[in-house]
C-alpha positions in Angstrom: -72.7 -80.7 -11.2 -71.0 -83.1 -9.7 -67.1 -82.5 -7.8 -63.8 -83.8 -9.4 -62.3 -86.8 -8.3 -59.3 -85.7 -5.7 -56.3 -85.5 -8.3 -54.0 -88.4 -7.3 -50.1 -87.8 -6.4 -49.9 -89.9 -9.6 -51.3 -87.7 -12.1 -50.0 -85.8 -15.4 -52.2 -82.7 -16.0 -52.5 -81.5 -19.2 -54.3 -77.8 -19.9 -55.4 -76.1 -22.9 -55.1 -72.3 -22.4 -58.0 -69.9 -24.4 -61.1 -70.9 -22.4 -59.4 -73.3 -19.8 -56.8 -71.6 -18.1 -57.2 -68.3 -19.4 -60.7 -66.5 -20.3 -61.4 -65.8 -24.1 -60.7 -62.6 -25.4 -62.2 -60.1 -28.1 -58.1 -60.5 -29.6 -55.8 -63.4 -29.3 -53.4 -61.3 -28.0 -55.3 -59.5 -25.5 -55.5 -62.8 -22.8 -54.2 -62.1 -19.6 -53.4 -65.0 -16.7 -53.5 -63.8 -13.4 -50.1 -64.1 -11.0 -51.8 -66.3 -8.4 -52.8 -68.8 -11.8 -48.9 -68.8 -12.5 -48.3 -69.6 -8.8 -50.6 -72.7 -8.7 -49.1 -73.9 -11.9 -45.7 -73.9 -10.6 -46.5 -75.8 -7.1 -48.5 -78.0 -9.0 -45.9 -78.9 -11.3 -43.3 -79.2 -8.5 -46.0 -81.3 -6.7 -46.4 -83.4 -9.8 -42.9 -84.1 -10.5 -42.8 -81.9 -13.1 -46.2 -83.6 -15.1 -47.8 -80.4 -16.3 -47.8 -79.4 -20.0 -49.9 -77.0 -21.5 -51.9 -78.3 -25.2 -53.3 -75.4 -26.8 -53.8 -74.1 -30.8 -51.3 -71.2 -29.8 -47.8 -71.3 -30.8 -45.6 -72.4 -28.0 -44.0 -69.1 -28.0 -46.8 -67.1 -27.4 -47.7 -69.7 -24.3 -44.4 -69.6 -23.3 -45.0 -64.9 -23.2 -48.0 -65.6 -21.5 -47.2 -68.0 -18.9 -43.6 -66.1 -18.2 -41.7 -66.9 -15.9 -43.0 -70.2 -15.7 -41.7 -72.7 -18.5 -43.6 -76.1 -18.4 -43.7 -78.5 -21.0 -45.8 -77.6 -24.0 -47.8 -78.4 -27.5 -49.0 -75.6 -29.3 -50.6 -75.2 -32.8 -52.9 -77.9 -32.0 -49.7 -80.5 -31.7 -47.8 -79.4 -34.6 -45.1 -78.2 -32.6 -44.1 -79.5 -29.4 -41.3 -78.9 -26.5 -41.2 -82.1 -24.3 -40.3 -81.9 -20.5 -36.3 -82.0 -21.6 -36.6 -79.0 -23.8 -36.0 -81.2 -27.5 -38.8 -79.7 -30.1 -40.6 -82.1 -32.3 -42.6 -80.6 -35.4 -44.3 -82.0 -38.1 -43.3 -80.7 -41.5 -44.8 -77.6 -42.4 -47.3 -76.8 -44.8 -47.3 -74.5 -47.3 -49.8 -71.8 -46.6 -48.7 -69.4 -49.1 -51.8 -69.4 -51.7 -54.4 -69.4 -48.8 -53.2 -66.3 -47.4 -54.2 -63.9 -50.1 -58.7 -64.4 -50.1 -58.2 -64.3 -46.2 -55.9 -61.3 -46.2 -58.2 -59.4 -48.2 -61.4 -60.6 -46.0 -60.0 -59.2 -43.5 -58.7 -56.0 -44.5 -63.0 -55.5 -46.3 -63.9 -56.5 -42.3 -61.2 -55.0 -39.8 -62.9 -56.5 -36.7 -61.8 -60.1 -38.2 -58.6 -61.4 -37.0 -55.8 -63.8 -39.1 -53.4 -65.4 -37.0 -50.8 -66.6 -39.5 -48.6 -69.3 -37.4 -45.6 -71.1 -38.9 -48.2 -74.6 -39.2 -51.6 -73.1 -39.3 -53.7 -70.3 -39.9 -57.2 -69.2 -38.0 -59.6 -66.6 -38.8 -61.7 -65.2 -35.8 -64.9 -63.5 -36.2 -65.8 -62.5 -32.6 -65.4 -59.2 -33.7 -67.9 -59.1 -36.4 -69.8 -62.1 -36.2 -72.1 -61.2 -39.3 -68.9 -62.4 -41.3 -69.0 -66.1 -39.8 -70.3 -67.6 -43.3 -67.5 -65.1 -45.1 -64.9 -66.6 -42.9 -65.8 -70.4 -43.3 -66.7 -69.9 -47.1 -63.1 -68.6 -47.6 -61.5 -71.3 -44.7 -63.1 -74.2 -46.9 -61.4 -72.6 -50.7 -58.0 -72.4 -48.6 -58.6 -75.7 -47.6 -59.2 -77.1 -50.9 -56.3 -76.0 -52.5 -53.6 -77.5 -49.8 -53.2 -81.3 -49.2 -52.4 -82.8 -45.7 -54.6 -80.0 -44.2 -57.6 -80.6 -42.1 -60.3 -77.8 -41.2 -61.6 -77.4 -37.5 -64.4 -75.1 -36.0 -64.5 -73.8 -32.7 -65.9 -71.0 -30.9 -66.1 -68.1 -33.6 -63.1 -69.2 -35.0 -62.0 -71.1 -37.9 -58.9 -73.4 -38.6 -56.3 -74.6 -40.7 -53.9 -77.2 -39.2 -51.7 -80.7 -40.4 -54.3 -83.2 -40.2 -51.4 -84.9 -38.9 -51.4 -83.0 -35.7 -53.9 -83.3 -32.8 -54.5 -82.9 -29.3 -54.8 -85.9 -28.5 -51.4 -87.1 -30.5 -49.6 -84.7 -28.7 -50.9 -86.1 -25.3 -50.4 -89.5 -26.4 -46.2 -88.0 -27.3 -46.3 -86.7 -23.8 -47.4 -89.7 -21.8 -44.7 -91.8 -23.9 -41.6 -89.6 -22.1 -40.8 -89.0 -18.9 -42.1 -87.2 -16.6 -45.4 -88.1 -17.6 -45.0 -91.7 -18.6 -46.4 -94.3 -16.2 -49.0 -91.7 -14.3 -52.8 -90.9 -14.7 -53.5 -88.5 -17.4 -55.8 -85.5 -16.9 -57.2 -83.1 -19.8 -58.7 -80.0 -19.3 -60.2 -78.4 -21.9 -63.4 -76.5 -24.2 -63.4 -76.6 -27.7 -64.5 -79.2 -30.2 -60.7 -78.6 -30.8 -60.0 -80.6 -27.4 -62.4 -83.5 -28.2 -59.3 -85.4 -29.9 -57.3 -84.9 -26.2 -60.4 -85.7 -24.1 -60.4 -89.4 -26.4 -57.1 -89.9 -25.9 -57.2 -89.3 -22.1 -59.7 -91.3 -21.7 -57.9 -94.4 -23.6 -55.4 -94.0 -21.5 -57.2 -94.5 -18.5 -57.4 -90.8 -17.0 -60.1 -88.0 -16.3 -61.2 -85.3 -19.5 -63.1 -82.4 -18.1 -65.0 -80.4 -19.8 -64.3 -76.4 -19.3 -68.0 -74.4 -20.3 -71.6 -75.3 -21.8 -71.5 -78.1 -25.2 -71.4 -81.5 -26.0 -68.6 -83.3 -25.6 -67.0 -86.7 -25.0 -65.5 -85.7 -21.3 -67.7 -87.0 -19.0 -66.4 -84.4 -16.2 -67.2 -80.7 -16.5 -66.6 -77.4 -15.3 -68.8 -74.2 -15.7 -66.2 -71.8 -17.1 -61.7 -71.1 -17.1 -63.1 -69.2 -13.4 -63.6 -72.7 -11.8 -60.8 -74.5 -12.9 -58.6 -71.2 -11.4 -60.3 -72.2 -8.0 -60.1 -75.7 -8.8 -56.2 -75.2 -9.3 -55.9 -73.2 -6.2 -57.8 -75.6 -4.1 -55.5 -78.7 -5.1 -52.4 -76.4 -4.3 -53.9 -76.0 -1.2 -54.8 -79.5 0.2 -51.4 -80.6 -1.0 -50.1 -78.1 1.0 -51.7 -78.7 3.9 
């Protein structure tokens, strides 16, 4: 596998956090990031002039809990929500997710080891727990999508979706790179999900690097084995600009 390119003084780096930053785990809410992770974030984003933002189907609140004390910049819920670098929200309208709840609700109440995570844009289902519901979930995912306009469906790893289709990744990068600080530098997107692919794009019509976190096809023509080499990858840049 071959090294990164040297990450220029010019960049803006832009992370997704379940599977990138942070390792997956059995529950949403059981992810932990490491102290020395939120030390390289902060030197890097003093480094970059402040160029860092975080892109992740989590709401920006619970990157903001996990990330604590650090504050960066930050898109959550795939894009439908976003804080820029000056603190202003933008947000899509939001969808009303009411008469999807109720088929999910009781699917998981029949299968307890499934998770719902009902967010104020978007819903997902998670079947790591019980993988012999994966059909169950996606049957139900598809009825719920049916039934509410504006709404697109997205698969990733044992989890299911329900977002604007007006909200991406990649549009949220593409908001980002508009403003300052980010605005004029060389983008780079880490991240591992088919849920990334619409950021890798966008990166990569902007000019700048998409890496690939973990095993899959994918449009990034960089990659990384797993969130354990990008840690050491962070740590390494924090390093050389420090020496």
């Amino acid at each position: 596998m071959p090294c990164l390119p040297p990450l220029p003084a010019d960049a803006a780096l832009f992370l997704d956090f379940d599977g990138t930053l942070a390792d997956i785990a059995p529950r949403p809410e059981a992810v932990s990031v490491a102290p020395a992770v939120l030390q390289a974030l902060a030197a890097l984003q003093e480094h970059l002039g402040g160029a860092l933002a975080v892109i992740s189907g989590r709401p920006v609140a619970q990157i903001d809990h996990h990330l604590h004390p650090l504050r960066v910049p930050a898109a959550g819920q795939h894009g439908a929500e976003r804080r820029d670098a000056q603190g202003l929200w933008h947000r899509v309208p939001l969808p009303a997710l009411a008469p999807v709840l109720p088929p999910l609700q009781a699917l998981v109440l029949a299968h307890p080891a499934l998770v719902l995570e009902v967010k104020t844009a978007a819903l997902a289902i998670h079947w790591r727990g019980d993988p012999a519901q994966a059909d169950a979930c996606r049957a139900a995912m598809r009825a719920g999508h049916a039934s509410v306009p504006g709404m697109s469906l997205m698969e990733g790893k044992m989890v299911m979706e329900l977002k604007p289709a007006a909200a991406d990744k990649g549009r949220a990068l593409q908001a980002f790179m508009a403003e300052a600080p980010f605005a004029g530098r060389m983008p780079w997107f880490f991240g591992d999900d088919v849920t990334d692919e619409a950021g890798f794009a966008a990166v990569q019509a902007l000019g700048g690097v998409a890496v690939k976190v973990g095993g899959g096809d994918s449009a990034a023509p960089w990659r990384l084995p797993d969130p354990a080499a990008l840690r050491a990858w962070l740590a390494a840049v924090v390093t050389e600009g420090a020496a």
